[in-house]
Each structure stands twice: as C-alpha cells, then as structure tokens.
C-alpha positions in Angstrom: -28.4 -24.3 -7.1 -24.9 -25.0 -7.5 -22.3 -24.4 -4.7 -20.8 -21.5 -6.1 -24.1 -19.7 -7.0 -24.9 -20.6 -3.4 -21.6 -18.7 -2.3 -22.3 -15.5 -3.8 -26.0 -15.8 -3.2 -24.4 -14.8 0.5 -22.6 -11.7 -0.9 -24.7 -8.4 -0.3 -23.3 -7.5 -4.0 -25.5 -10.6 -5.7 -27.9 -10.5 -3.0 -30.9 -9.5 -5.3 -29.8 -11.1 -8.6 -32.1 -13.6 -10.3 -31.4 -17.1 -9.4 -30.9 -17.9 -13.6 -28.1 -14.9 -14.0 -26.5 -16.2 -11.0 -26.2 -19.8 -12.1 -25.0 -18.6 -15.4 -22.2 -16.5 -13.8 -21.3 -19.4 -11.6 -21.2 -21.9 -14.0 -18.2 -19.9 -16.0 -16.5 -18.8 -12.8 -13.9 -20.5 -10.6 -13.4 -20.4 -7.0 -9.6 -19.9 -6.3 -7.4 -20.4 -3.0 -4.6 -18.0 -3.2 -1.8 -17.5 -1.0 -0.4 -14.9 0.7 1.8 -12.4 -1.3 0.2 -13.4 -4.7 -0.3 -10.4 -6.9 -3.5 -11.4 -8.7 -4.1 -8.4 -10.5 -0.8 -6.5 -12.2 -1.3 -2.8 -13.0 -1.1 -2.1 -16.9 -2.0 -5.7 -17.8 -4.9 -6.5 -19.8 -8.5 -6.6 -18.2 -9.7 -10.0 -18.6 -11.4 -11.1 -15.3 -12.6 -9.3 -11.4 -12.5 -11.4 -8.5 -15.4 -11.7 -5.6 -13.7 -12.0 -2.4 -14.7 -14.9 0.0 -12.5 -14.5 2.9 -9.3 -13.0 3.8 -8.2 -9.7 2.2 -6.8 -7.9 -1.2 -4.3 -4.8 -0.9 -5.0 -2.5 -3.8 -1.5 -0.6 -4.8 -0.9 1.7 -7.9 2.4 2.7 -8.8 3.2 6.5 -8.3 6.3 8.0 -7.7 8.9 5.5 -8.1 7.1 3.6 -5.1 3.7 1.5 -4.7 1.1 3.6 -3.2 -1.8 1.4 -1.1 -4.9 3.1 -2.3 -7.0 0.6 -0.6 -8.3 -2.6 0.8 -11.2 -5.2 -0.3 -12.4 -7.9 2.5 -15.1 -10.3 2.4 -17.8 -9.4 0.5 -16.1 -7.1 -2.1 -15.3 -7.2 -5.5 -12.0 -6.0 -7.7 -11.3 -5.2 -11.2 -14.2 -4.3 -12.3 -13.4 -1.0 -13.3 -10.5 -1.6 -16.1 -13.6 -4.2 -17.5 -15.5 -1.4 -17.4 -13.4 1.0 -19.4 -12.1 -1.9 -21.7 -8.8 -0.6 -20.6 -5.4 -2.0 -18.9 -5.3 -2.6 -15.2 -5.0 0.7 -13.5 -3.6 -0.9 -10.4 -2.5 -3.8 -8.7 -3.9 -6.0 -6.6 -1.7 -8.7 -3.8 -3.3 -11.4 -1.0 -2.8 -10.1 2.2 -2.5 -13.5 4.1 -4.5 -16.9 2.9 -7.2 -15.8 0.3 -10.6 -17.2 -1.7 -12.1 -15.8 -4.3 -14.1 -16.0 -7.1 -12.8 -15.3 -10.2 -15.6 -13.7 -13.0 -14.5 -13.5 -16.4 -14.9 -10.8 -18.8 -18.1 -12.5 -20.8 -19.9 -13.3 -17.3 -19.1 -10.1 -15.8 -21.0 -8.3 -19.2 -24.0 -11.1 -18.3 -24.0 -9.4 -15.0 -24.5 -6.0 -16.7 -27.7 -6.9 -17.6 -29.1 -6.7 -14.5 -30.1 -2.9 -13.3 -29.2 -3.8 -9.6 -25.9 -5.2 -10.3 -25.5 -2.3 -12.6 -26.0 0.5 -10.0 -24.7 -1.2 -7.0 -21.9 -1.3 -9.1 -21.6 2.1 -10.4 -21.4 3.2 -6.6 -18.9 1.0 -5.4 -16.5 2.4 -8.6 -17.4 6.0 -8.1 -16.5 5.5 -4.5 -13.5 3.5 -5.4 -12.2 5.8 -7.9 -12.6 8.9 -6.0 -10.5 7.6 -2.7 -7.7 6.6 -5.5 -7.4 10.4 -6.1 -7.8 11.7 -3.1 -4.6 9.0 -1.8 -2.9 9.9 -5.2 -3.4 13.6 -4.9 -2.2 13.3 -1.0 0.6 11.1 -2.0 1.5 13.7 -4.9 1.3 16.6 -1.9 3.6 15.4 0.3 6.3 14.0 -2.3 6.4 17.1 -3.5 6.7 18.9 0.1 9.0 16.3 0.9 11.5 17.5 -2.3 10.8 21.0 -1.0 11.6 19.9 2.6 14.8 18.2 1.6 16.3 21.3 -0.3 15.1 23.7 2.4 17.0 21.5 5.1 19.9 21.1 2.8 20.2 24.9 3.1 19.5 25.7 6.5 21.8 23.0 7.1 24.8 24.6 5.9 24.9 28.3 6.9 23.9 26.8 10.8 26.4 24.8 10.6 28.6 27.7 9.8 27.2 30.3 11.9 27.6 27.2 15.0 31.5 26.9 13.6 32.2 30.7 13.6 30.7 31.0 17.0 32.5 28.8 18.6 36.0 30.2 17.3 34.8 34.0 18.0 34.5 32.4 21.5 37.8 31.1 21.6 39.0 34.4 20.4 37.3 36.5 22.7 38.6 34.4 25.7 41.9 34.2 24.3 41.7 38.2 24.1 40.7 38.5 28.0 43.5 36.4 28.7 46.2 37.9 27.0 44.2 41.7 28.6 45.2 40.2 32.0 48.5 39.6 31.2 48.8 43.1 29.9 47.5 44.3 33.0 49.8 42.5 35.2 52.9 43.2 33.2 51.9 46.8 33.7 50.9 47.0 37.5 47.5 47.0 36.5 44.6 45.1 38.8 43.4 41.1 38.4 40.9 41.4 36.3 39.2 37.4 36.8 36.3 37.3 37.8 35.2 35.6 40.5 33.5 31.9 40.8 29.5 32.6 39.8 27.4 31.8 42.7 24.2 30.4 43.0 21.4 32.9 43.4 17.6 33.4 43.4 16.0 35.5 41.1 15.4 38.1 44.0 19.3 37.9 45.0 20.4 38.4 40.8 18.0 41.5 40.6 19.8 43.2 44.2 23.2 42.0 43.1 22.2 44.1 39.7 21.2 47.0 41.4 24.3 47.3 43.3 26.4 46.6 40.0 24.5 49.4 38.5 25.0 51.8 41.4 28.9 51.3 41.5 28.9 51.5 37.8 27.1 55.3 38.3 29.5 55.8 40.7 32.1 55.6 38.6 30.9 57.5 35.4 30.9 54.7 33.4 28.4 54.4 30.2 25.4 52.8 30.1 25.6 51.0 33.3 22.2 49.1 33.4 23.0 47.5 30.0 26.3 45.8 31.3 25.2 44.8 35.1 23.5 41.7 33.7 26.5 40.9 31.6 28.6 41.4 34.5 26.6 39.4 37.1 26.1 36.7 34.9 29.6 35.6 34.9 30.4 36.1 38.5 31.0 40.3 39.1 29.6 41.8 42.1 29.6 45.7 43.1 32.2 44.5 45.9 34.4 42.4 43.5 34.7 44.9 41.0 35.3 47.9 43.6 38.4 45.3 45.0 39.7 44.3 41.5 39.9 48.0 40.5 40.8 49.5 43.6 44.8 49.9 42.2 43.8 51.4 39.1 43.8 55.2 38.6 40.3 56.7 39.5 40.3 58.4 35.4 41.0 54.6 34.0 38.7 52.6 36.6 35.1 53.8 34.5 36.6 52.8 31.2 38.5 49.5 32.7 34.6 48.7 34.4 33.2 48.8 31.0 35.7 46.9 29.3 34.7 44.4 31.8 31.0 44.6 31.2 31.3 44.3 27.4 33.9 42.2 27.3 31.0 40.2 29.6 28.3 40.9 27.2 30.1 40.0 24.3 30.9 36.7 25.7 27.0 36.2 26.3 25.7 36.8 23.3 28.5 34.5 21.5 26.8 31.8 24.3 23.0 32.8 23.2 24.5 32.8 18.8 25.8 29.4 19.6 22.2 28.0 21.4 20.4 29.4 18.4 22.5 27.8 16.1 22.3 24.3 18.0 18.7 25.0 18.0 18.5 25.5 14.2 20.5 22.1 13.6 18.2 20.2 16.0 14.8 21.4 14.1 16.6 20.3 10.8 17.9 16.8 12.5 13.9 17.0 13.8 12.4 17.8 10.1 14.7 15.5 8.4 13.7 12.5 10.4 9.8 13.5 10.9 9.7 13.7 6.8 12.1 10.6 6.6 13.8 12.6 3.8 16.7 9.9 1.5 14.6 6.6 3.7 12.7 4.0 2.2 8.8 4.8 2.3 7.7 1.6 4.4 10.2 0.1 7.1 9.8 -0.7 10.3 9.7 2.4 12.7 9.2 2.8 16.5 5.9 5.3 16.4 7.1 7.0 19.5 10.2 8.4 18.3 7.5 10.2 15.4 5.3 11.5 18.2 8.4 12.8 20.2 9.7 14.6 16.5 6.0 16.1 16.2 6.4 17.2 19.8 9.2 19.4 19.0 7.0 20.6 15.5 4.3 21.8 17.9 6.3 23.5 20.8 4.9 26.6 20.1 1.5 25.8 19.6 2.0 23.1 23.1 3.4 25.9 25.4 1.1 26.1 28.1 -0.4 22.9 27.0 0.3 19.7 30.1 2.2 17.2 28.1 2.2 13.6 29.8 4.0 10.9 27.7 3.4 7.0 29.2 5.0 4.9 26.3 5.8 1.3 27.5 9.8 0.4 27.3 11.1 -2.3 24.6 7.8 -1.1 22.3 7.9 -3.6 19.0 8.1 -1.6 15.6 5.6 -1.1 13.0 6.0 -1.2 9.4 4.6 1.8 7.9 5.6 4.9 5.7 6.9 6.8 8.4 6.1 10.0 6.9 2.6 9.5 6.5 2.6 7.8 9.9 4.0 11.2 11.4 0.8 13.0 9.7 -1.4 11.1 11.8 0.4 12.4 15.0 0.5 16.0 14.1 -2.9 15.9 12.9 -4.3 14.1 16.1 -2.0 16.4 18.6 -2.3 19.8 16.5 -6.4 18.9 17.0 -6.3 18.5 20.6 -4.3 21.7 21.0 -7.4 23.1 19.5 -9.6 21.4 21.5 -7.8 22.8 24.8 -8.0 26.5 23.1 -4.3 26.0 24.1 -4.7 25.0 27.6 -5.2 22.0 29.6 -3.7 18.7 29.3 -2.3 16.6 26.8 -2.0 12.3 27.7 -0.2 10.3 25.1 0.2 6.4 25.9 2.0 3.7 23.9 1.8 0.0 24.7 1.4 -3.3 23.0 -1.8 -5.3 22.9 -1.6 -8.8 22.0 -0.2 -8.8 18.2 -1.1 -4.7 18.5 1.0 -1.3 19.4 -1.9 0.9 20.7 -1.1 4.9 20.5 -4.1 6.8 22.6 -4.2 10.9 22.1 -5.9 12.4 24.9 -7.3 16.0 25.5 -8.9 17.7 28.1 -11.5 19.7 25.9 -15.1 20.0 25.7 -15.4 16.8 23.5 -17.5 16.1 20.9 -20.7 16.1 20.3 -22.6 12.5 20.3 -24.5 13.0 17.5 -21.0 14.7 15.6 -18.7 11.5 16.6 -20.3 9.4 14.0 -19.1 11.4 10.8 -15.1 12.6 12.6 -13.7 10.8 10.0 -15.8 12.1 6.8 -14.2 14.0 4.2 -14.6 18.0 4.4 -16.7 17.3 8.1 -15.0 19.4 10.2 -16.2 20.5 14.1 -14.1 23.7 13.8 -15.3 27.0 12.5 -15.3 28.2 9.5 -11.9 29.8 7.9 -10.2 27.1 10.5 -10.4 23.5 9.1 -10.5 21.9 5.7 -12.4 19.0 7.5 -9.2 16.4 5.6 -7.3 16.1 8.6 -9.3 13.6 10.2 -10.5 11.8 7.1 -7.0 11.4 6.0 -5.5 10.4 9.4 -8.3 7.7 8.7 -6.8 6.6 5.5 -3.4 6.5 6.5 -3.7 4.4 9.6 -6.3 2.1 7.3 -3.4 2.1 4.7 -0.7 0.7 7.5 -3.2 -2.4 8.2 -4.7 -0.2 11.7 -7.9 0.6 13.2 -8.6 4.3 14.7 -11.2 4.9 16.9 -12.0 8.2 19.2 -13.8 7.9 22.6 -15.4 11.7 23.7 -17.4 13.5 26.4 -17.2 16.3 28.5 -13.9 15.8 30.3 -12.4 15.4 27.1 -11.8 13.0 23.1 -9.6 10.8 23.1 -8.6 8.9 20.0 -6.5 5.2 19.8 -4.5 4.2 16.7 -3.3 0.5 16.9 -1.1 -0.7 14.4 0.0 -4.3 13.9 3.2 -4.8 15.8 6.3 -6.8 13.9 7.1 -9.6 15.4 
C-alpha cells in the first residue's frame, strides 16, 4: 500500500473503504503543503477537486453582505469541496489555510470512484447535510443582524437628533430661568422688597429632609399659600428652610408674602425639573453612544476589540433586567485585544449575561473575570443559580435545546453563542452545580 493510501487509511472518512478503491484514489491524488493565508478554494469558481485535510486547519468563508462571513472550520480529519462536486456547480464558498497546512487534493474523476462505495456515499451525505445546514443557519443569523443593524443605525440617527435638541433647549431654558430669578431680585431690591437667595444647601439625612419638609409645609399653610406640599421639596432641595423663608419675607406685606412664597417654590420646582429634562436627555445620548458602539454601527466587521469594553456596553443594555442582581467585574489591567466581529462578539455577552439573570430569577450574584492565559484572553460568566442539570450540560450548546420553559427560550441562544465564539477561532465551555454555571470564552489574544 502506497503512502498516500496509507495516510487516509488513518482518516475515519476512508476508514472502511476497500483497500483497491483506496489505492485507485491515491494513486490520482496529490498530497499538498500549503501555507498560511492560501485560499485554496475561491467561491464561484469551477468545481474541479475537494481536499482531505491532514493537519492544520481550513476557514470556510462565503461572501454575504459586502463582507466574508466564516461559516465554518475543517481540521484534521475532514474533507472540503465536496458539495459543489456534488451538484456539478460553482464553488459556493471559499476556503483559506489558517496557519501551515497538508492536504490531499481528490480530483473530480477519483472523487466519482469514491461514489461507488455505499459507505463513503452516506458518510458523506451526512457530513454535507450537516455542513449545509450550519451555512444557513450562520447566513440566516448573519442576514438578521445586518438587517437589525441598518434598523439600529437609522433608529439611533433619530433619537440622536431630537436628544440632542431637547439636551440644547434644556440647558438654555436653564440659563433663562436663572437669568429670570436674578433680574426678580433686582426688582425686589430696587423696590424695598426682601433678598430673595436662597441660602447655601446643607447636607442632610433623609430623616432631617423629611422634618425640614414638614416645617416648609407648615409655614407655607401658615401663610395661605397654594398647594404647599407640592413646592416644600422644590424649596428644600435648593437650600429654603421654614426659618429662612419666614426671615427673607419678613419685610414684605403679610397680602404679598403667600404669593412671593410660591413664586419661590415654583420658581424652585421649575428649576428642578429643567435639572431632571437635562439628566434624561444625557441619559438618552449615552444609550445611543452605548447602542452605537455595542452594534459597531459605520466599523469594519473584524478588528481588533478589547472584549471588556463589549461586556461593560451590554451591562448598561441589561440594567433593568440586572437591578437587584450583584454585579462583580475582575478584568485584568493592560488586557491584549482580540480580533473579532465585535457585534457578534457582543451577542455572546448578552446572551451569556441575559441567561444568568434567568438563572438567578433576578437575584443573586453576577462574577465576570477577564485575564489573559498564555496566547489566550479568558472571559468567565458566573451565576449564582441552581445550575444545570448533569445529564442536561452535555447538549447546552444544541440547536433549539433549551433548559427554560416553554414560551421562554428558542433554545438558539446558546447554540449560536457557540458558533460565534467557534467563528472568532475560541473555545466555550460551562462548568455547573448547585452553587451555580459558570461558562469561559477564551479567544486568541493579538499579539
């Protein structure tokens, strides 16, 4: 037996081929060294040969988008392009050396010599029913989030503007409505009317506020002015007590102090919910800053990203879902970056995080730790839930599995979390009991 036959012999996909077919093939194939960053395979080129790989490894792409999608990975052991040889049909995809590679390149006439053998025939059908069925699942995911992505980018573009706006106009009706007390001091002076600046704000517990409320309240009864309890808080707030008020308007006439008090107290209250329109409006900006960068809307697909700056974007996402949730973040300082598609890498955390919020039933304690590992940065996603089941943790990362019940999961989450990660040249793994799951991306680190 020749050394080549003896080679795939080896391979699990010719393990149970007759030692005569074998030769044949072998005897018209060629065993190829090729290096790293060779595409051996272009998509839409004609079908002419597959390849049996020996050693190293084969990144699968197909062009979608504008952009090459990865839509898989063949190792040792594996074979590629046999499905356009199949079909008779232009490659549907192409195919680069990840690092030093040997094959085995078939041609088209052996490969149809290979047909002839019922195991070959079936193993094969599996391996392209499996192959072409993760294609569209990545394509269709792909297709998903450009499209959200598009929809993402216009809805940004428009929240962007009128907060912007609203942010603008609050800050001038501020300006004003100092301005306007100002020049309403001046009045009052020019007229023998009282001070009317408040005092510096002190310090105060909430006990002291609520007392120093009460008594704003009462002098506001006192005097007949409207609506007291509605403008104590106002008042407080910016530094009024019952005895500052009673000495700043102590000159006035007793028939002008009620309405002077309330002038105060919306004049208070005005300025307070300019303050609140201005936090919402800087709050709106920051969730668009936040959704722009965790879709990395207008940036290249792959680049080299820091993944903690993802998880601290998803953070932010998930406040509402994280609010009596423990949050402790341990990322190492001077992290190298990963190249990856950053939006599809910022998947992986919501899906991992949004999961362990489940877990908790919104309660417990949340652990997330960064650090690098030899040539690896290693992200671990800890929860304080029941766990998972033992006989369960096997099939986490199977399409449509899902632990949760049903109406609640699609059972993709995990599966394509899986993908992704595989996709960025990373392993994932999850470690569970009953003190909690706990799940570890590592991604190789740029040097």
């Amino acid at each position: 037996m020749s050394a080549k036959s003896e080679t795939l012999r080896v391979l699990p996909y010719f393990s149970d081929v007759s030692d005569d077919l074998l030769e044949e093939v072998a005897s018209t194939s060629e065993e190829v060294e090729i290096p790293d960053g060779t595409v051996v395979i272009e998509e839409g080129s004609d079908s002419d040969e597959m390849y049996v790989v020996i050693s190293g490894e084969m990144i699968v792409t197909k062009r979608t988008a504008g952009r090459d999608v990865e839509v898989g990975r063949v190792g040792p052991g594996d074979v590629v392009g046999e499905i356009a040889l199949l079909d008779d049909a232009p490659r549907t995809a192409s195919v680069t050396a990840k690092g030093p590679t040997r094959a085995i390149r078939i041609p088209a006439l052996a490969f149809e010599e290979l047909l002839s053998d019922p195991h070959v025939v079936r193993r094969m059908f599996r391996t392209v029913t499996s192959r072409l069925r993760s294609i569209e699942d990545t394509l269709r995911h792909e297709e998903r989030m450009s499209a959200l992505g598009r929809m993402a980018a216009q809805l940004m573009h428009e929240l962007n503007n009128p907060a912007a706006a609203v942010a603008r106009s609050t800050t001038e009706l501020a300006r004003l409505q100092r301005e306007m007390g100002e020049e309403a001091s001046a009045l009052g002076a020019a007229f023998g009317g009282p001070e009317l600046v408040p005092p510096p704000v002190q310090e105060m517990t909430a006990l002291q506020r609520s007392e120093t409320q009460e008594a704003v309240v009462a002098y506001l009864t006192e005097l007949g002015a409207a609506e007291p309890w509605d403008l104590a808080p106002a008042l407080v707030a910016i530094g009024w007590t019952a005895d500052s008020l009673r000495e700043a308007l102590a000159s006035s006439d007793s028939d002008v102090r009620p309405h002077l008090a309330r002038w105060l107290g919306l004049s208070a209250a005005i300025g307070q919910l300019l303050q609140d329109l201005g936090i919402g409006a800087d709050r709106i900006s920051e969730l668009v800053r936040v959704v722009k960068e965790y879709s990395f809307l207008d940036q290249a697909p792959i680049q080299e990203i820091d993944p903690t700056d993802g998880i601290e974007d998803t953070l932010i996402l998930l406040k509402h879902k994280l609010a009596d949730i423990e949050v402790i973040l341990d990322f190492e300082e001077n992290l190298p970056t990963v190249e990856a598609a950053g939006r599809d890498l910022n998947q992986v955390w919501t899906n991992l995080i949004d999961n362990a919020a489940d877990a908790m039933d919104g309660s417990g304690k949340l652990t997330i730790t960064a650090r690098r590992e030899g040539s690896d940065v290693v992200v671990t996603v800890a929860d304080t839930g029941p766990g998972i089941p033992e006989e369960t943790v096997a099939r986490i990362f199977d399409p449509f599995f899902t632990t949760k019940e049903p109406g609640k999961g699609t059972g993709l989450g995990l599966h394509t979390v899986h993908n992704i990660v595989s996709r960025s040249g990373g392993t994932i793994t999850v470690r569970s009991d009953g003190s909690g799951t706990a799940f570890e991306v590592r991604l190789p680190a740029v040097s």
